[in-house]
mmCIF entry with sequence, helices, sheets and N, C-alpha, C, O atoms, coordinates in Angstrom:
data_MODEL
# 
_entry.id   MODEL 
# 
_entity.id                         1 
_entity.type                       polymer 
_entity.pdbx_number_of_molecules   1 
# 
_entity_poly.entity_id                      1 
_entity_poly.type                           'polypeptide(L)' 
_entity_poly.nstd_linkage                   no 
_entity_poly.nstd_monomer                   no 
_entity_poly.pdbx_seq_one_letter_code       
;(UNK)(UNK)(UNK)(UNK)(UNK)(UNK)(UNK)(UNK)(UNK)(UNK)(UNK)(UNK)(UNK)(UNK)(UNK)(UNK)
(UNK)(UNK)(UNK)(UNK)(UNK)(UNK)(UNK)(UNK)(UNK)(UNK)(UNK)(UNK)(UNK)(UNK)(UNK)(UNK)
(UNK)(UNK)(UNK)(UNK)(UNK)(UNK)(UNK)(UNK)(UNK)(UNK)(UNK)(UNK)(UNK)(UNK)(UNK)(UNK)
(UNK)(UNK)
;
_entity_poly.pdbx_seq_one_letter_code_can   XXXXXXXXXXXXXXXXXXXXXXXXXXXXXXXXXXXXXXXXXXXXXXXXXX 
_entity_poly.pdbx_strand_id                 A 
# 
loop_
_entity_poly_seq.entity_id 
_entity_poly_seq.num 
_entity_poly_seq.mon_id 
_entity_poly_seq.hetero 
1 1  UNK n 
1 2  UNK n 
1 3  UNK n 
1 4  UNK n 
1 5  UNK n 
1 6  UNK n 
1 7  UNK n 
1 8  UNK n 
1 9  UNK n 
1 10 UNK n 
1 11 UNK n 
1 12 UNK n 
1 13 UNK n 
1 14 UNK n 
1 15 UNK n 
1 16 UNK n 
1 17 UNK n 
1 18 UNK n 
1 19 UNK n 
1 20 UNK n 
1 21 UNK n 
1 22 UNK n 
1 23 UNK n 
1 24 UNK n 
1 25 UNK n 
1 26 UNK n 
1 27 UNK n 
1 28 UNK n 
1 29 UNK n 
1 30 UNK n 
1 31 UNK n 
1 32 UNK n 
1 33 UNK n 
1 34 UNK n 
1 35 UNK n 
1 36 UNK n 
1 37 UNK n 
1 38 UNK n 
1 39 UNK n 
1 40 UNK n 
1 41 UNK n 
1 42 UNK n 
1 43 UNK n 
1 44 UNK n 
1 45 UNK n 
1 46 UNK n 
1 47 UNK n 
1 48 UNK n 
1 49 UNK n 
1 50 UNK n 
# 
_struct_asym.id          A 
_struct_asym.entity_id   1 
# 
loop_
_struct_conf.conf_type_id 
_struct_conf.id 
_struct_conf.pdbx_PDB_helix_id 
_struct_conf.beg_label_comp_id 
_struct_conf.beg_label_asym_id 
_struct_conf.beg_label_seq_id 
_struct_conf.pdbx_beg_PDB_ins_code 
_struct_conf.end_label_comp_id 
_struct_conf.end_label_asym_id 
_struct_conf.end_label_seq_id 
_struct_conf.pdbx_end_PDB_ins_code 
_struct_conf.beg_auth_comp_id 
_struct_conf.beg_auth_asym_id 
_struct_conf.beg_auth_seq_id 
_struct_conf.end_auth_comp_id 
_struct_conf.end_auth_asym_id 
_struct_conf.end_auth_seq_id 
_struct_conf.pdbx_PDB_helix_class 
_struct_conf.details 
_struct_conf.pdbx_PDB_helix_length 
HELX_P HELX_P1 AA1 UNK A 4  ? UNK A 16 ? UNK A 4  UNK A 16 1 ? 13 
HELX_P HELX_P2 AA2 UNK A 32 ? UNK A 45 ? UNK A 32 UNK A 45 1 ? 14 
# 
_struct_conf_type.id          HELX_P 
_struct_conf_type.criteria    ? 
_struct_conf_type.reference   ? 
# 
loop_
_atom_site.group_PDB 
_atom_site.id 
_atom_site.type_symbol 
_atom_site.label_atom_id 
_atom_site.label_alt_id 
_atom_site.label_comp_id 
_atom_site.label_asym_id 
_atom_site.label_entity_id 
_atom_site.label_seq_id 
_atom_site.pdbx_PDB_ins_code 
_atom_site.Cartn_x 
_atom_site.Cartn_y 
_atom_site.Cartn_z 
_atom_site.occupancy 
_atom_site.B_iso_or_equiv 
_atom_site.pdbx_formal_charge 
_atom_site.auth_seq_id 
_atom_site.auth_comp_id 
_atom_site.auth_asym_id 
_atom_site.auth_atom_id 
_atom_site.pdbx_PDB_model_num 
ATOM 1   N N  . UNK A 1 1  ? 69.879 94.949 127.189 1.00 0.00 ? 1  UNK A N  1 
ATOM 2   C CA . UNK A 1 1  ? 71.122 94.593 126.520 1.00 0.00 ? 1  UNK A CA 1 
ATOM 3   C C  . UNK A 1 1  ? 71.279 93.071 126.460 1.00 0.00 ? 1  UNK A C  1 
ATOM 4   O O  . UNK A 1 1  ? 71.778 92.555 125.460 1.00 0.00 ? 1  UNK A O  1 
ATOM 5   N N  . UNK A 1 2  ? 70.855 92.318 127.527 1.00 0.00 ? 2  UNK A N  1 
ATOM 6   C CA . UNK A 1 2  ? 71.605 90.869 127.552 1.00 0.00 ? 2  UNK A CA 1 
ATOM 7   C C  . UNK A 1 2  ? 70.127 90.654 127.148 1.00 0.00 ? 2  UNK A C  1 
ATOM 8   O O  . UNK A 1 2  ? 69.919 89.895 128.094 1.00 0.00 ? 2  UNK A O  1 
ATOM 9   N N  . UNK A 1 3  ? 69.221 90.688 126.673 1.00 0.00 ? 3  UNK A N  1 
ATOM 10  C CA . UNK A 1 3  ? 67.950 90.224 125.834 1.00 0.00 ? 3  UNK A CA 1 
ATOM 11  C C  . UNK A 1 3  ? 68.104 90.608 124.526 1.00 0.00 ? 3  UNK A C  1 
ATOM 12  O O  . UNK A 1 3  ? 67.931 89.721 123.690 1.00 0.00 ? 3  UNK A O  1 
ATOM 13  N N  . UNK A 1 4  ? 68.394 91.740 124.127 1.00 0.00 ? 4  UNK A N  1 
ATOM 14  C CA . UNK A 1 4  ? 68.702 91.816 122.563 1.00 0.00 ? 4  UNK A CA 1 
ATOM 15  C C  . UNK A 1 4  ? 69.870 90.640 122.376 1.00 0.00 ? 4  UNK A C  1 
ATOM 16  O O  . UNK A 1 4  ? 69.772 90.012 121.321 1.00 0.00 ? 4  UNK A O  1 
ATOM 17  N N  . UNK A 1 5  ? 70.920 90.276 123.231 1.00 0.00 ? 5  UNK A N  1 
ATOM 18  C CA . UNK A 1 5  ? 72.133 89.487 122.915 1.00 0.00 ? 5  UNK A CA 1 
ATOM 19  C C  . UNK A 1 5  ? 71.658 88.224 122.272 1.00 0.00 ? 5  UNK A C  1 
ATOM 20  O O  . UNK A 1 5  ? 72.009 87.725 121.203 1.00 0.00 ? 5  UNK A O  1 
ATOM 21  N N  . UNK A 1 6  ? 70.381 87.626 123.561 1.00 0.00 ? 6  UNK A N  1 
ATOM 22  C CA . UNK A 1 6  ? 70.238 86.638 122.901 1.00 0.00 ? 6  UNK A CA 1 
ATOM 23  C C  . UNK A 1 6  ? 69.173 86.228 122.153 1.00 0.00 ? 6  UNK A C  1 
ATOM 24  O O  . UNK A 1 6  ? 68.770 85.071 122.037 1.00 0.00 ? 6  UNK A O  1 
ATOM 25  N N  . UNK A 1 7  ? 68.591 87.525 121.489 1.00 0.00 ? 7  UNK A N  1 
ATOM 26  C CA . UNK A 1 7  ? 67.435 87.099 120.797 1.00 0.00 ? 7  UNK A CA 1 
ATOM 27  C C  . UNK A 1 7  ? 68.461 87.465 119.178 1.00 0.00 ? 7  UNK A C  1 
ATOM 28  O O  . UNK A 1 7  ? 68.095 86.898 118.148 1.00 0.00 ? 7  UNK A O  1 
ATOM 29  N N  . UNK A 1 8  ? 69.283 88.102 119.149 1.00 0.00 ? 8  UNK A N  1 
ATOM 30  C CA . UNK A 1 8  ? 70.817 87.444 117.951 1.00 0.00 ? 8  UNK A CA 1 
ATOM 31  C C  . UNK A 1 8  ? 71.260 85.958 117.840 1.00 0.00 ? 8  UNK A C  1 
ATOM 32  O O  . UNK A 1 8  ? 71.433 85.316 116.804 1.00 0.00 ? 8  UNK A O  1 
ATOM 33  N N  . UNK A 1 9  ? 71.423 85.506 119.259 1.00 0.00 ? 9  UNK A N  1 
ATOM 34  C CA . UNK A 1 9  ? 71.794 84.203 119.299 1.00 0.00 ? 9  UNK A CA 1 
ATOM 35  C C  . UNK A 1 9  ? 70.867 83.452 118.857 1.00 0.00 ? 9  UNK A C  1 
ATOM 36  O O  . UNK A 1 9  ? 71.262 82.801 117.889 1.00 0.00 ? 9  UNK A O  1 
ATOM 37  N N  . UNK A 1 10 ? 69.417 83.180 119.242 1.00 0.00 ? 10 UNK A N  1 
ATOM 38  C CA . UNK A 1 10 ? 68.373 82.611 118.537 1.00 0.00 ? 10 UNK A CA 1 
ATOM 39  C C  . UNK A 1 10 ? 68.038 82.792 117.492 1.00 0.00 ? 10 UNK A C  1 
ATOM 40  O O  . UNK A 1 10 ? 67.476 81.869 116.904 1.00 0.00 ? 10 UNK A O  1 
ATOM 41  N N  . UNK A 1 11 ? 68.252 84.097 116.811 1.00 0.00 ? 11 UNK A N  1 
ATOM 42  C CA . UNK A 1 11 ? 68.316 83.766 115.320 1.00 0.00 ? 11 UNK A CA 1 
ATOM 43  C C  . UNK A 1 11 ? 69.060 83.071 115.050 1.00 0.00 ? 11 UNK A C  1 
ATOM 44  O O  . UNK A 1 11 ? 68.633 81.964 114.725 1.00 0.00 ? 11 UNK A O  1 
ATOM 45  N N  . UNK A 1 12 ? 70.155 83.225 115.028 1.00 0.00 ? 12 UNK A N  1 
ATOM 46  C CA . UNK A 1 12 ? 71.734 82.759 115.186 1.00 0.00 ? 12 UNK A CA 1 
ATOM 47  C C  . UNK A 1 12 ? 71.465 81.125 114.751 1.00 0.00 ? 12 UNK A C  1 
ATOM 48  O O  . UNK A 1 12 ? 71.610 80.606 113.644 1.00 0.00 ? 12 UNK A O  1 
ATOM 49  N N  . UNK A 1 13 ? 70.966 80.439 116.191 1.00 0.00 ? 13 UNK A N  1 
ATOM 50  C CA . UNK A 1 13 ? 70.701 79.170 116.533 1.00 0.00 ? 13 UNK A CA 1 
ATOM 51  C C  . UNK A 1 13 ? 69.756 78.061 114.831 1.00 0.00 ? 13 UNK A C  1 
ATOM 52  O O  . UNK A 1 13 ? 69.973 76.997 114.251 1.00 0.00 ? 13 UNK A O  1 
ATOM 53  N N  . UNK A 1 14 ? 68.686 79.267 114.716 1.00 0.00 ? 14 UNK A N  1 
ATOM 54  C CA . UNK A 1 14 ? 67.507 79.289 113.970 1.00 0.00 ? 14 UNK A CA 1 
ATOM 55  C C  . UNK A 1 14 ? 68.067 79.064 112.563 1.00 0.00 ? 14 UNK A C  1 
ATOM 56  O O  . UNK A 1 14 ? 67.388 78.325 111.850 1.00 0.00 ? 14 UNK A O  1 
ATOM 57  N N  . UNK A 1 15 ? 68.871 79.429 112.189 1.00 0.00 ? 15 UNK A N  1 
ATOM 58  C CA . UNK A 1 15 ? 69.751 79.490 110.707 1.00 0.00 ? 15 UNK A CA 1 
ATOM 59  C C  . UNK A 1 15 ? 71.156 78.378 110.595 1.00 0.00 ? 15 UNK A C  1 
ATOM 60  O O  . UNK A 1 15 ? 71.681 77.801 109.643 1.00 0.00 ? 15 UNK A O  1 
ATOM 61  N N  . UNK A 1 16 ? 71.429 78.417 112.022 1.00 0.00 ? 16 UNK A N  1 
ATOM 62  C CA . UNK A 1 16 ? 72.812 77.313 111.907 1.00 0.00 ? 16 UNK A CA 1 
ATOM 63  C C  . UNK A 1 16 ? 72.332 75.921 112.137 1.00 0.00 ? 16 UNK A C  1 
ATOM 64  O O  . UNK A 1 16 ? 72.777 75.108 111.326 1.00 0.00 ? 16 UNK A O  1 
ATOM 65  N N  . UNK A 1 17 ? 71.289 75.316 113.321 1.00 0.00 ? 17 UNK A N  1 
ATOM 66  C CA . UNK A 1 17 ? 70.991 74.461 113.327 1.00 0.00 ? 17 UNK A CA 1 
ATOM 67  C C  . UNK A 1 17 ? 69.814 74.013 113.326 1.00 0.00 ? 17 UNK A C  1 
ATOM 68  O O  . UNK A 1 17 ? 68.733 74.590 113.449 1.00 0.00 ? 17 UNK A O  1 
ATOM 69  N N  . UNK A 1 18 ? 70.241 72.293 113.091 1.00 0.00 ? 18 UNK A N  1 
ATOM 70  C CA . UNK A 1 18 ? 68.713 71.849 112.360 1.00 0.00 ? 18 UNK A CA 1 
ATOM 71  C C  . UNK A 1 18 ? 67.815 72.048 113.737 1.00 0.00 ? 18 UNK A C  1 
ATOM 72  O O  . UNK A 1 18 ? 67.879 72.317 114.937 1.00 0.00 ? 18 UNK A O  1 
ATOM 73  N N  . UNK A 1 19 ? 66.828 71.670 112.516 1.00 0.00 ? 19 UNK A N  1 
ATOM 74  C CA . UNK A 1 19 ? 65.545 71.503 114.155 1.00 0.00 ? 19 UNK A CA 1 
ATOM 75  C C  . UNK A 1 19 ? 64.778 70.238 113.573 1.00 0.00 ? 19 UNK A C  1 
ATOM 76  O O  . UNK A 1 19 ? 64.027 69.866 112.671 1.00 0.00 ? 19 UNK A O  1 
ATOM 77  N N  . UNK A 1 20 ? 65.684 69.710 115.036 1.00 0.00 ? 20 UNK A N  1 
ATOM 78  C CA . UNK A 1 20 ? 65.279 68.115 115.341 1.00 0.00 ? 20 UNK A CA 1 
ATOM 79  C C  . UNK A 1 20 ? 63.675 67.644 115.474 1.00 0.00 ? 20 UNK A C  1 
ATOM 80  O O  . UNK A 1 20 ? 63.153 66.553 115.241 1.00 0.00 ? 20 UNK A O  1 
ATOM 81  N N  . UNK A 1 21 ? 63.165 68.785 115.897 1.00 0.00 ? 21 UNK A N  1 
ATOM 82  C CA . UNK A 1 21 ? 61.634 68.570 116.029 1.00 0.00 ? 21 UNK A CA 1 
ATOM 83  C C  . UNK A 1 21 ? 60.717 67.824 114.758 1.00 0.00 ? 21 UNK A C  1 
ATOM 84  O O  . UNK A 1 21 ? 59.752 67.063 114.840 1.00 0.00 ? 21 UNK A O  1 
ATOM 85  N N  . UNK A 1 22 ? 61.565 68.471 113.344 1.00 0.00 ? 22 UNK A N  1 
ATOM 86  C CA . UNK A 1 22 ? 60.694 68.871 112.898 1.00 0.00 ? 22 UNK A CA 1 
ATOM 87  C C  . UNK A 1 22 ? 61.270 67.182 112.067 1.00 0.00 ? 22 UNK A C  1 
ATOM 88  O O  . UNK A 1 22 ? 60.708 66.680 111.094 1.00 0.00 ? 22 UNK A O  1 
ATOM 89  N N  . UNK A 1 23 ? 62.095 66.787 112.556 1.00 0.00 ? 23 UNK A N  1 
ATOM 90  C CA . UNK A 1 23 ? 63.014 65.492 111.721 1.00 0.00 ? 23 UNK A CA 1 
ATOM 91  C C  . UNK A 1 23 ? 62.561 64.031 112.982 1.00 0.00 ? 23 UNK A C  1 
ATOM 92  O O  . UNK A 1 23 ? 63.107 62.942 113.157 1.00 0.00 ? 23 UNK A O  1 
ATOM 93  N N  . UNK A 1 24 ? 61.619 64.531 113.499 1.00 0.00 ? 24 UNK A N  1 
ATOM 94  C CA . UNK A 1 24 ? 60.998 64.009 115.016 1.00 0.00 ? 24 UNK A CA 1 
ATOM 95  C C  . UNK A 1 24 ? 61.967 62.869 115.395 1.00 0.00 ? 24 UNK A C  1 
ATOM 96  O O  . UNK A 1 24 ? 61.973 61.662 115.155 1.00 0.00 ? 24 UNK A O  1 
ATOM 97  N N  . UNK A 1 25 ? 62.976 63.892 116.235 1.00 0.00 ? 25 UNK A N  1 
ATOM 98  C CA . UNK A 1 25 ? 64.467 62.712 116.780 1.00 0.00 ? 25 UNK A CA 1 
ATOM 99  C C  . UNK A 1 25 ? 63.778 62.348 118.105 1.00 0.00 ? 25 UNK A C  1 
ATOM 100 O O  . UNK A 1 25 ? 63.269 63.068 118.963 1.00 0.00 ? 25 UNK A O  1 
ATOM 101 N N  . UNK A 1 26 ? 63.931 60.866 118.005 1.00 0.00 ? 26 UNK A N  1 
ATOM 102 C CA . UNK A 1 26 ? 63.763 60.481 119.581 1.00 0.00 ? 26 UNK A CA 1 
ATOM 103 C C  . UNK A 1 26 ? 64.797 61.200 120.194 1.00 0.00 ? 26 UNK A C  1 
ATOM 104 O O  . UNK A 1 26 ? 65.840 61.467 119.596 1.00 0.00 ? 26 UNK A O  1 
ATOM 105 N N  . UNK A 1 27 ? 64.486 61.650 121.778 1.00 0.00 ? 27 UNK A N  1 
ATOM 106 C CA . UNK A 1 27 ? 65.586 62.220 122.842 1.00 0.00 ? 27 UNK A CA 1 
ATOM 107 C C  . UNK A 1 27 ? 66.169 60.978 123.078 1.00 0.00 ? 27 UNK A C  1 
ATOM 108 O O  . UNK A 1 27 ? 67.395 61.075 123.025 1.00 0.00 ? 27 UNK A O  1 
ATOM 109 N N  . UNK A 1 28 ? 65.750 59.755 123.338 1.00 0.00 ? 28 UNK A N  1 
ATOM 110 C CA . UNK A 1 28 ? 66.262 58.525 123.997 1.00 0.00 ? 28 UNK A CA 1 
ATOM 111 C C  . UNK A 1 28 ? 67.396 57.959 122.532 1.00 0.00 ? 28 UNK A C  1 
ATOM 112 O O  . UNK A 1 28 ? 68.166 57.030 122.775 1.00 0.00 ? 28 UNK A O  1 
ATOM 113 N N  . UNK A 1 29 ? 67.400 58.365 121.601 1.00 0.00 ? 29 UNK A N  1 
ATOM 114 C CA . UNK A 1 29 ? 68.634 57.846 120.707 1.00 0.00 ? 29 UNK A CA 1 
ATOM 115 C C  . UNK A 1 29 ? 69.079 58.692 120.331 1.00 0.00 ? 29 UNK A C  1 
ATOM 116 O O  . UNK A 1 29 ? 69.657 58.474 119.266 1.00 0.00 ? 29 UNK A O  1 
ATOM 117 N N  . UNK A 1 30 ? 69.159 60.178 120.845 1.00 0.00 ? 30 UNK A N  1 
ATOM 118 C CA . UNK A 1 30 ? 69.441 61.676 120.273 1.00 0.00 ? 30 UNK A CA 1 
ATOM 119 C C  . UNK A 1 30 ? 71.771 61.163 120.525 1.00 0.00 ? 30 UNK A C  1 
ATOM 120 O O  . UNK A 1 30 ? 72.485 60.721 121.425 1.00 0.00 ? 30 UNK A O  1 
ATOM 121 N N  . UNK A 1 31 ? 71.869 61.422 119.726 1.00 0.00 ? 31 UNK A N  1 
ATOM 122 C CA . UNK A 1 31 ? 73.774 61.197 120.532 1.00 0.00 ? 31 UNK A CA 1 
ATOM 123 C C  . UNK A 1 31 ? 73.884 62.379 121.463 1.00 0.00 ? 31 UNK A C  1 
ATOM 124 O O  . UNK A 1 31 ? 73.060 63.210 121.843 1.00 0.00 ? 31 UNK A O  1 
ATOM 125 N N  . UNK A 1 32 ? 75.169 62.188 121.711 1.00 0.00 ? 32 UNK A N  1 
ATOM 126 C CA . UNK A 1 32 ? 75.540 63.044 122.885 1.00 0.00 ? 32 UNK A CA 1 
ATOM 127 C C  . UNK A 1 32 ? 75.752 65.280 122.158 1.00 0.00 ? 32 UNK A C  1 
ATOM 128 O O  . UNK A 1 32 ? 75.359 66.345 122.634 1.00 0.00 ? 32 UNK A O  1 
ATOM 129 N N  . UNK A 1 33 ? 76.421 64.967 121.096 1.00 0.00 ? 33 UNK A N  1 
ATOM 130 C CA . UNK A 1 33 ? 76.624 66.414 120.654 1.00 0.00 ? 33 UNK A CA 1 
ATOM 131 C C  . UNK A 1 33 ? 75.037 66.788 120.094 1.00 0.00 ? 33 UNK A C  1 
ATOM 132 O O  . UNK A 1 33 ? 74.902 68.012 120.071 1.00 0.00 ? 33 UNK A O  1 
ATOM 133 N N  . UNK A 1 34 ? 73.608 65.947 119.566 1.00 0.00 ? 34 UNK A N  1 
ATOM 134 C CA . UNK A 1 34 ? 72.973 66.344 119.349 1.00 0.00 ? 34 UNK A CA 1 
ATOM 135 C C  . UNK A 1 34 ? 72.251 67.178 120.465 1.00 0.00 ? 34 UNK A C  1 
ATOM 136 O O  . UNK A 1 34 ? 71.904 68.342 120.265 1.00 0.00 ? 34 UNK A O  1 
ATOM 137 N N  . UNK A 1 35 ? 71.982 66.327 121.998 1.00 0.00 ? 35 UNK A N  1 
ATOM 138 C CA . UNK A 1 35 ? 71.674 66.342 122.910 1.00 0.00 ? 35 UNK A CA 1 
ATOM 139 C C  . UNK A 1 35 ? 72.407 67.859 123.645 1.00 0.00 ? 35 UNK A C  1 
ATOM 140 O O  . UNK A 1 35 ? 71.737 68.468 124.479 1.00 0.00 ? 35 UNK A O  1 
ATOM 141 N N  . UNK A 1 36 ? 73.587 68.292 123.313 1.00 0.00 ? 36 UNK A N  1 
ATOM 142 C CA . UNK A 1 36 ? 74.290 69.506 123.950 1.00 0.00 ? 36 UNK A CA 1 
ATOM 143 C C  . UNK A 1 36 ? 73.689 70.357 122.792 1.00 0.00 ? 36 UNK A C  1 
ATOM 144 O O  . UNK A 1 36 ? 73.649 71.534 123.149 1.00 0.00 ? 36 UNK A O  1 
ATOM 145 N N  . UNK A 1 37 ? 73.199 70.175 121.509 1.00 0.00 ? 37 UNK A N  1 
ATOM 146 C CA . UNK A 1 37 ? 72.234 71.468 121.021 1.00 0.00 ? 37 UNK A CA 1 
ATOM 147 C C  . UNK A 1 37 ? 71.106 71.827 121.095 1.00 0.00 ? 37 UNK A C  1 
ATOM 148 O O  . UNK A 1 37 ? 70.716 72.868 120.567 1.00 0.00 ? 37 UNK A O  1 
ATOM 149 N N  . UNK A 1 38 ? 70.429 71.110 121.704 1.00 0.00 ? 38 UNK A N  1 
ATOM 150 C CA . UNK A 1 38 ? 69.313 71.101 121.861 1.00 0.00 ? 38 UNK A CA 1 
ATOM 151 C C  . UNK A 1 38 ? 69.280 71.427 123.500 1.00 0.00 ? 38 UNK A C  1 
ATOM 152 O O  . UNK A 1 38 ? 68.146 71.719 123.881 1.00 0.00 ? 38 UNK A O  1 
ATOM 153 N N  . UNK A 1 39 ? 70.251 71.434 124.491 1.00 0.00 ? 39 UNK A N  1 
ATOM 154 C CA . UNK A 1 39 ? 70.015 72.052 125.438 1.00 0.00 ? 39 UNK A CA 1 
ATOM 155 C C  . UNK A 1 39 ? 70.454 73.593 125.462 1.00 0.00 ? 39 UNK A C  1 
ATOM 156 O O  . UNK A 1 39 ? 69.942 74.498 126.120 1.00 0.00 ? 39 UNK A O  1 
ATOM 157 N N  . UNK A 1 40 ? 71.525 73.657 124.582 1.00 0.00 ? 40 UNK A N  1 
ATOM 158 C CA . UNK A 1 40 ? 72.055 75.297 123.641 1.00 0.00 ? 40 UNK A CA 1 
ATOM 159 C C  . UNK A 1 40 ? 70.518 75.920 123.159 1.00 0.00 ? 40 UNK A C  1 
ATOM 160 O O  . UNK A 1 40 ? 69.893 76.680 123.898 1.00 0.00 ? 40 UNK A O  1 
ATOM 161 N N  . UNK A 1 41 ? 70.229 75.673 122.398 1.00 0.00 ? 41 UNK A N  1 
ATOM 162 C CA . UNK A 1 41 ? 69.151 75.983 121.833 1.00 0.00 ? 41 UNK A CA 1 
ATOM 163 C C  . UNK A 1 41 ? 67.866 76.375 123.193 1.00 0.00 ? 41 UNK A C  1 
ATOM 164 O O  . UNK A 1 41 ? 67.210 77.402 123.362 1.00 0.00 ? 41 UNK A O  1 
ATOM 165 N N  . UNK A 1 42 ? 67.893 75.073 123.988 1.00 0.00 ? 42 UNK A N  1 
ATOM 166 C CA . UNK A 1 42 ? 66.804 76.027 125.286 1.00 0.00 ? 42 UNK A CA 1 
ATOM 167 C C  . UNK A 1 42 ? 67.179 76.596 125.617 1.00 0.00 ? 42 UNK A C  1 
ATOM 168 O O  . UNK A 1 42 ? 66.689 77.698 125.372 1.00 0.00 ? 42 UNK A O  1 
ATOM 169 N N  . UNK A 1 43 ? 68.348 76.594 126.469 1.00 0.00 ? 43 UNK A N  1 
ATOM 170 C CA . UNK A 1 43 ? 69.225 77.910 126.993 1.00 0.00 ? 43 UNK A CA 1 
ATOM 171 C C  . UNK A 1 43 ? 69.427 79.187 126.548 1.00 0.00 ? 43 UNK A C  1 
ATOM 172 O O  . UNK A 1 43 ? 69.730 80.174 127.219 1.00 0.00 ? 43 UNK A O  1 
ATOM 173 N N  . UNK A 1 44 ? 69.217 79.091 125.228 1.00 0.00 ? 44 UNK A N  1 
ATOM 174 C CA . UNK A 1 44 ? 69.467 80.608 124.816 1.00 0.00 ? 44 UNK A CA 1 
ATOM 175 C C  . UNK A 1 44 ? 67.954 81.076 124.359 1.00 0.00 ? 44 UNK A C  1 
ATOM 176 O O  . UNK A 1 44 ? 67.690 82.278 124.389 1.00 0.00 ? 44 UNK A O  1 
ATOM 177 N N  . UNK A 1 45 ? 66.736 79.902 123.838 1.00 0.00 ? 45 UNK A N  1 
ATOM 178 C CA . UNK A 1 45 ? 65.717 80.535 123.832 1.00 0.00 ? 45 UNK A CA 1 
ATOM 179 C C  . UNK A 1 45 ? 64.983 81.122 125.266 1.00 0.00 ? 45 UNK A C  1 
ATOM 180 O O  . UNK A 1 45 ? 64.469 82.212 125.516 1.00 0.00 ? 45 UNK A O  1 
ATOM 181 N N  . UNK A 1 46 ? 65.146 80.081 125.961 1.00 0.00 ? 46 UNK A N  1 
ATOM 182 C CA . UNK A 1 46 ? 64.761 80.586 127.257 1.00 0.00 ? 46 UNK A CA 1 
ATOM 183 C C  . UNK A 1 46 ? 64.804 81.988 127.978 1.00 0.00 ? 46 UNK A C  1 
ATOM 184 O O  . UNK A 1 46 ? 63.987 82.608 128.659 1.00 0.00 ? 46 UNK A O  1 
ATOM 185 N N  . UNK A 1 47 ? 66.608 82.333 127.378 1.00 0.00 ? 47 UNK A N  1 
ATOM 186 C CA . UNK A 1 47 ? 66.601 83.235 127.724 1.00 0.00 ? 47 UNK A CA 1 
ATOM 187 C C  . UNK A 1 47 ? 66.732 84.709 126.993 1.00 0.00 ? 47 UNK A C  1 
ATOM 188 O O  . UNK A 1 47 ? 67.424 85.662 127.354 1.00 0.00 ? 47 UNK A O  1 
ATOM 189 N N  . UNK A 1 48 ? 65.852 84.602 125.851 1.00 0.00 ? 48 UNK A N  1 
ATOM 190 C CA . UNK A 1 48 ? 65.643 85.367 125.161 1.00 0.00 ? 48 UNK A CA 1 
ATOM 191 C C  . UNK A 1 48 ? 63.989 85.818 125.138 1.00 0.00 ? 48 UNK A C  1 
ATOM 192 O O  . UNK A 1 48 ? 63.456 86.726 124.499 1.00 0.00 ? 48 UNK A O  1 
ATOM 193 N N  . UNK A 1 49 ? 63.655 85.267 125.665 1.00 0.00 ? 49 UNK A N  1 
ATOM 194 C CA . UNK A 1 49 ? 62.145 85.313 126.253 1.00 0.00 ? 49 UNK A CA 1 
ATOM 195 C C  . UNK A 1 49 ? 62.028 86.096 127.443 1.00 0.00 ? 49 UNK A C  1 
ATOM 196 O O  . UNK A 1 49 ? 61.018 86.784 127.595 1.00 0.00 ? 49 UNK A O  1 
ATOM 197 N N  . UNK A 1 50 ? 63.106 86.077 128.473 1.00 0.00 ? 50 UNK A N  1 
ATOM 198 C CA . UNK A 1 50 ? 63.189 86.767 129.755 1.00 0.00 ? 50 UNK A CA 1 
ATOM 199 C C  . UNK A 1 50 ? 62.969 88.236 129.439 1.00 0.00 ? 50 UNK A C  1 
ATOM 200 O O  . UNK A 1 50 ? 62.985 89.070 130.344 1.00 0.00 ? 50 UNK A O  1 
# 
């Protein structure tokens, strides 16, 4: 149940926000709200992998 939840959320994540990777953001000039999605984004992939 809480693995299907967040493999919704990672789609979720996958469609709402960008991916910085691919726009190659330095972490060291990332701002502060970019920096809280991109730890959103591990957090919920992480744990959609579990």
């Amino acid at each position: 149940m809480k693995k299907k939840i967040f493999q919704i959320l990672a789609g979720l994540n996958k469609k709402i926000f960008p991916s910085y990777s691919k726009n190659q953001l330095d972490l060291q000039k990332a701002s502060k709200i970019q920096k809280v999605i991109i730890g959103w984004k591990l957090w919920v992939t992480k744990n959609s992998l579990d």
